[in-house]
N, C-alpha and C positions, 0 to 999 in steps of 0.2 A: 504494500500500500504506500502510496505518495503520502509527504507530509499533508498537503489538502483534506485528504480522506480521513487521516489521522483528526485533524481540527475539528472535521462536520462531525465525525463520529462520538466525538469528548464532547462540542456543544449538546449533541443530539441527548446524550446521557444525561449533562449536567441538566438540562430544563427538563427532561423527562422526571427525575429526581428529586425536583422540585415544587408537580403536580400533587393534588391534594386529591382525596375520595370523596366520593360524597360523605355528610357526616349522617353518622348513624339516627335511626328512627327510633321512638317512643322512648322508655325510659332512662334506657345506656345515657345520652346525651345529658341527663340530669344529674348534677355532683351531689356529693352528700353535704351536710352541712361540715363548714369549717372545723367547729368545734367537734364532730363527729370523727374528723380524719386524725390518724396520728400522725405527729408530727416523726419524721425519718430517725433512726437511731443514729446517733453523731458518732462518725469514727474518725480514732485519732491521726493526722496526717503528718507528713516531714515541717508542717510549716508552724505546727503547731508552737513550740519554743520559741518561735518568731514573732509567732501573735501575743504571746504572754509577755516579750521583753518590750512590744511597742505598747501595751496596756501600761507595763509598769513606766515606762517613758510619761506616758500622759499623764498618769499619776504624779510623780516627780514636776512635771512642768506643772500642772495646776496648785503644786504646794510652792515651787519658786515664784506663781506670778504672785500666789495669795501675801506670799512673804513680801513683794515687791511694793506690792498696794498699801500694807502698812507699813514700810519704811515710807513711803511717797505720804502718807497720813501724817505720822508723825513728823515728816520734815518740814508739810505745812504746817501743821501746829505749831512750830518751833519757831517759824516764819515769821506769827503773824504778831 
């Protein structure tokens, strides 16, 4: 096959791929209530250790700004 062929046949797939079905009749179609569903069981990943040291980050920064605010308080006070 010519690269040409190779193209129409990869578009041909790609939008074929992309076609929907009809969606289903009567009640399938209907979800259950939210509160109904369970929510997925959370498993642990490689990034996990990752996400705990930018939590603790956040942490750390909302106690330096807190700190920040009241030096900036008491400097105007001292100011005035």
């Amino acid at each position: 096959m010519n690269p040409k062929s190779w193209l129409a046949l990869t578009m041909v797939c790609l939008v074929a791929g992309c076609g929907s079905t009809a969606p289903p009749a009567g009640d399938a179609t209907k979800a259950p209530p939210a509160a109904a569903q369970k929510a997925p069981e959370r498993r642990e990943t490689v990034f996990d250790p990752w996400v705990g040291t930018i939590e603790r980050a956040k942490g750390v920064q909302n106690t330096v700004d807190e700190q920040a605010a009241e030096q900036r308080r008491k400097i105007e006070e001292a100011t005035r």
